[in-house]
C-alpha positions as CSV (number, residue, x, y, z in Angstrom):
1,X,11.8,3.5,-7.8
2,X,8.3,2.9,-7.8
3,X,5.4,5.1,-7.9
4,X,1.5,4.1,-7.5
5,X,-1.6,5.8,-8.8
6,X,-4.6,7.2,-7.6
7,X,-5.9,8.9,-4.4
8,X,-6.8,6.9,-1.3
9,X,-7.8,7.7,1.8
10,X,-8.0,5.0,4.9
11,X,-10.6,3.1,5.3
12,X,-13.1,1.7,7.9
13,X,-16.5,-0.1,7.5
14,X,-17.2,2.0,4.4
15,X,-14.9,2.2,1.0
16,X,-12.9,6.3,1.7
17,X,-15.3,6.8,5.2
18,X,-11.6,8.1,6.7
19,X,-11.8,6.0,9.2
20,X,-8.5,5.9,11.6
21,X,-7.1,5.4,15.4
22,X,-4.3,6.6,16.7
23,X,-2.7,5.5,20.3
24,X,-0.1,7.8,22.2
25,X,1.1,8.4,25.8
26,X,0.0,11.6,27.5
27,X,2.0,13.3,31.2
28,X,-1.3,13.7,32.8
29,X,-3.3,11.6,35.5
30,X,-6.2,9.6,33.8
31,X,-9.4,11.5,34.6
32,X,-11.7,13.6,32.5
33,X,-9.6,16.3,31.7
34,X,-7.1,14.2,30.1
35,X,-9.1,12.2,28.4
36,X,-10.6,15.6,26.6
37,X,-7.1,16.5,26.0
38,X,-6.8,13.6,24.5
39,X,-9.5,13.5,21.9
40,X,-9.1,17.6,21.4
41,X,-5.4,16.4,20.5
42,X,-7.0,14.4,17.4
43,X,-9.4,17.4,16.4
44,X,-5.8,19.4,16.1
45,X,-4.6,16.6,13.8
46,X,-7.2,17.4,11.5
47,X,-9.4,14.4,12.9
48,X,-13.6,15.3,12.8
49,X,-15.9,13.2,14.6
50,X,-13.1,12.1,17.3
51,X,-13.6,9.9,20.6
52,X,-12.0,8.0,22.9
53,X,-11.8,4.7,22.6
54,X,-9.8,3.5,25.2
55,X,-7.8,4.7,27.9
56,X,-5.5,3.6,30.5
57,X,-3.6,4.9,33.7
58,X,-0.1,4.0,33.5
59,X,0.9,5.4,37.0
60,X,3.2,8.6,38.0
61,X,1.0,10.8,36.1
62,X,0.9,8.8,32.6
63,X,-2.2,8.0,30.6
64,X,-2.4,5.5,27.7
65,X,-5.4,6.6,24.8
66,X,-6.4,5.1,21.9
67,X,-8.2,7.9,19.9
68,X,-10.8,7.1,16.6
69,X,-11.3,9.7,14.1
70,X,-11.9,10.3,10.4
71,X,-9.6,12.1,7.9
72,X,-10.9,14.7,5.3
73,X,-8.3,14.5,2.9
74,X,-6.4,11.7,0.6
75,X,-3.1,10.6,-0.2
76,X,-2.3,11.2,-3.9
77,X,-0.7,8.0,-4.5
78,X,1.2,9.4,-7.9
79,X,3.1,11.8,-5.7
80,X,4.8,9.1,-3.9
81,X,8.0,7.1,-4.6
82,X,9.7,3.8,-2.9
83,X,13.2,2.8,-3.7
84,X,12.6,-0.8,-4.0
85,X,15.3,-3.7,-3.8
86,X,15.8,-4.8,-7.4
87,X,16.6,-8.2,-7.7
88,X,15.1,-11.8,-8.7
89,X,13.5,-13.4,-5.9
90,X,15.1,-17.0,-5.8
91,X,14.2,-20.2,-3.0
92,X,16.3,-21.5,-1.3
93,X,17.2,-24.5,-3.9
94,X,17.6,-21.9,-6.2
95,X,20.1,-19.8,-4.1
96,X,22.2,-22.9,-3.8
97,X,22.2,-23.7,-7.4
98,X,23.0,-20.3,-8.0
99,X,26.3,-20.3,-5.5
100,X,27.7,-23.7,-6.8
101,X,27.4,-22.2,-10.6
102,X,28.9,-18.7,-10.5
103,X,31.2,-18.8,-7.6
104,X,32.1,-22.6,-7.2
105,X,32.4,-21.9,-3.4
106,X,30.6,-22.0,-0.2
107,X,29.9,-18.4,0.8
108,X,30.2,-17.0,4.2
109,X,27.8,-14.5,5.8
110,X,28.0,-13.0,9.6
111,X,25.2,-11.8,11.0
112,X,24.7,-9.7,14.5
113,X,22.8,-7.5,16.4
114,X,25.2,-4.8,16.9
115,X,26.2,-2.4,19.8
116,X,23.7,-2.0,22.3
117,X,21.1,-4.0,20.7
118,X,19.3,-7.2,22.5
119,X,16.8,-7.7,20.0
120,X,17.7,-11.2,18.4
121,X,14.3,-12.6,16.8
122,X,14.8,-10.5,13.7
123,X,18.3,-11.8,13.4
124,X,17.6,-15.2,14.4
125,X,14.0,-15.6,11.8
126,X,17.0,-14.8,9.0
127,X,20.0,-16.6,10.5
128,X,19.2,-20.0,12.5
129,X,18.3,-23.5,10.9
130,X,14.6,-23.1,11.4
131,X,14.2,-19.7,10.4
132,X,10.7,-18.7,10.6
133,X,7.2,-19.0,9.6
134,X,7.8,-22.1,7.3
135,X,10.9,-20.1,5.6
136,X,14.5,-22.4,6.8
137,X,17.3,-19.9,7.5
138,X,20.6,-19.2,6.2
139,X,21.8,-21.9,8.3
140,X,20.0,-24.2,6.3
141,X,21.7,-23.2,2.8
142,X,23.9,-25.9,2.0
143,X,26.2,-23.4,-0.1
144,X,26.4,-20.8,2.4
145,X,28.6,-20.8,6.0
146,X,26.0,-18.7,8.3
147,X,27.0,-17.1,11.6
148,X,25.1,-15.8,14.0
149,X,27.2,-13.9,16.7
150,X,24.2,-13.1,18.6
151,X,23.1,-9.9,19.9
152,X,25.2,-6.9,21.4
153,X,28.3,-7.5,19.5
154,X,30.4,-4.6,19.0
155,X,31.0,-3.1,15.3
156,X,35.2,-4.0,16.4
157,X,34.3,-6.8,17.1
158,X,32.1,-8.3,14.2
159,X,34.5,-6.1,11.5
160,X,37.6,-8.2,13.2
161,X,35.2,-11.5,12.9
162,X,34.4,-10.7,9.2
163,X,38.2,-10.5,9.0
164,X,39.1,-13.4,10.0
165,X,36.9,-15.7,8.6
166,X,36.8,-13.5,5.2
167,X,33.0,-12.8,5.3
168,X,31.7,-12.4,1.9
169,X,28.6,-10.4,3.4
170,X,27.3,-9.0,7.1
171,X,24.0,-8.9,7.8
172,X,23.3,-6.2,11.0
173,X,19.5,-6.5,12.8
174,X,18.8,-3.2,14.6
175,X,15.5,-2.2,16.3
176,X,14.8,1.3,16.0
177,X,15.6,2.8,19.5
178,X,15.1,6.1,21.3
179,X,17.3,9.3,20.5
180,X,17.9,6.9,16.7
181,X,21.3,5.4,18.6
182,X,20.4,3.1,16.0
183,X,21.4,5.4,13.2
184,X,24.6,6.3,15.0
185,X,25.6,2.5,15.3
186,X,24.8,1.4,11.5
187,X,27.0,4.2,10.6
188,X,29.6,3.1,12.9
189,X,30.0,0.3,11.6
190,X,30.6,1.9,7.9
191,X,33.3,3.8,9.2
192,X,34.7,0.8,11.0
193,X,34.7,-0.5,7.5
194,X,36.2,2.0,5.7
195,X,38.6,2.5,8.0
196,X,39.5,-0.9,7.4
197,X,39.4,-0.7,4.0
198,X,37.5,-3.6,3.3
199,X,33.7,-1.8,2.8
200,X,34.0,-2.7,-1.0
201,X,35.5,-6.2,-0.3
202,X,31.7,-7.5,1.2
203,X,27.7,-7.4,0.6
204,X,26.2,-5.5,3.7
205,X,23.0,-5.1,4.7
206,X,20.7,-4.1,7.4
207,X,17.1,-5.3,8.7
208,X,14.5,-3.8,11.2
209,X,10.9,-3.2,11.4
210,X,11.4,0.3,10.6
211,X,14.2,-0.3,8.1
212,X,13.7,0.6,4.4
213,X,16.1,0.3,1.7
214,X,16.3,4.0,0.4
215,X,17.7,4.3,4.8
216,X,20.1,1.6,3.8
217,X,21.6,3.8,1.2
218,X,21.8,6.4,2.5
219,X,23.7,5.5,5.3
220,X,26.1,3.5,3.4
221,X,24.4,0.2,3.2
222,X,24.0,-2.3,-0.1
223,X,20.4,-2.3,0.7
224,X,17.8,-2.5,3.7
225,X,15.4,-5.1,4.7
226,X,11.7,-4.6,6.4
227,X,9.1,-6.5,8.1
228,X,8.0,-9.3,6.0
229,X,11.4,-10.6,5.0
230,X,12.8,-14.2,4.5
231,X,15.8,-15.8,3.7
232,X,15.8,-16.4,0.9
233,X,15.1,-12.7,0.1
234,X,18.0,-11.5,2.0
235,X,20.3,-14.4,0.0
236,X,18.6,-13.9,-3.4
237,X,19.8,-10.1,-3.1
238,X,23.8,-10.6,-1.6
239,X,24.3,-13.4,-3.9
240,X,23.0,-11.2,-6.9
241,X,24.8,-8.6,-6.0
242,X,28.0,-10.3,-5.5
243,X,27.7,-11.2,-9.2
244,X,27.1,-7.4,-10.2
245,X,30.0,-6.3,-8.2
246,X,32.2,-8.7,-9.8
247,X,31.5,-8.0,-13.3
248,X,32.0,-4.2,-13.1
């Protein structure tokens, strides 16, 4: 857990001038009256000195606003706690290193985009040889077997995959989706496991831009990765954690 300090409130051109935007979809026609809707909508959100900054007719009675406004009040920042991945952050060269010592064996990880999911680039920046953004992928680990089965892969089917090739961890990319269907796959695929037997035989973990760890947990998960991950902070953490679930 971690906890910061102080009050903040966000900021503009000035240091605490509240400055903010919001952008939502309205079911009106663009004209006037929506676009007062619109900025009235701010002033209910507690918004003062609101306006419309832009606006856009999306057809079949849809409007598009972006809305600018400034907030009173703060966030106290010592009321607020993030359950945090604990671990030490490792490169790749040091992942490796860290394989050949304490398990003297090539690990094997399986990653997907399960159920209904198309969205690959999240799984892919984490997964494929080039990774992304100057950071190799899991492909690139010479201690570790990484497969990527791609996106829309069913929770039977990945669970009989990990099976088969005795997967020492699955890594599962879901983008948050309408109605959370997201939610209801991740925790398929727990029951899958458990059903199975094998939940507490392999690392799992899930990554999304709306993922946080503390979600992870709760639905069942070793731990939960956001934006702004890498490899190498994915296989720092299963590789660690292999060595703690071992020595319990």
């Amino acid at each position: 857990m971690e906890t910061g300090k102080g009050k903040v409130r966000p900021y503009g051109d000035t240091m605490d001038d509240g400055a903010m935007q919001l952008s939502f979809t309205l079911p009106l026609q663009l004209d006037e009256l929506s676009c007062e809707a619109a900025r009235t909508l701010g002033e209910q959100m507690g918004l003062t000195d609101v306006g419309v900054a832009y606006s856009r007719d999306l057809g079949q009675g849809f409007s598009f606003f972006i809305v600018y406004g400034k907030y009173t009040s703060s966030v106290d920042m010592s009321k607020i706690t993030v359950t945090k991945i604990e671990c030490k952050k490792m490169n790749k060269e040091e992942v490796d290193r860290f394989i050949r010592e304490d398990f003297g064996r090539k690990l094997t990880f399986l990653g997907a985009c399960i159920e209904s999911d198309a969205h690959t680039v999240g799984i892919d920046a984490i997964m494929n040889m080039k990774g992304y953004n100057g950071h190799k992928g899991l492909e690139s680990y010479h201690e570790i077997h990484a497969y990527n089965l791609g996106a829309q892969v069913s929770s039977e089917d990945l669970v009989a995959k990990a099976l088969q090739m005795k997967a020492d961890a699955i890594l599962v990319s879901q983008i948050v989706t309408q109605k959370n269907v997201h939610l209801a796959n991740l925790t398929r695929l727990v029951d899958i496991l458990e059903a199975e037997g094998v939940r507490d035989k392999l690392i799992l973990v899930m990554g999304g831009p709306r993922i946080t760890h503390e979600l992870a947990k709760e639905l069942g998960y070793d731990a939960g990765f956001g934006p702004n991950t890498y490899a190498e902070d994915v296989a720092s953490f299963i590789v660690q954690e292999m060595k703690r679930q071992e020595m319990r």
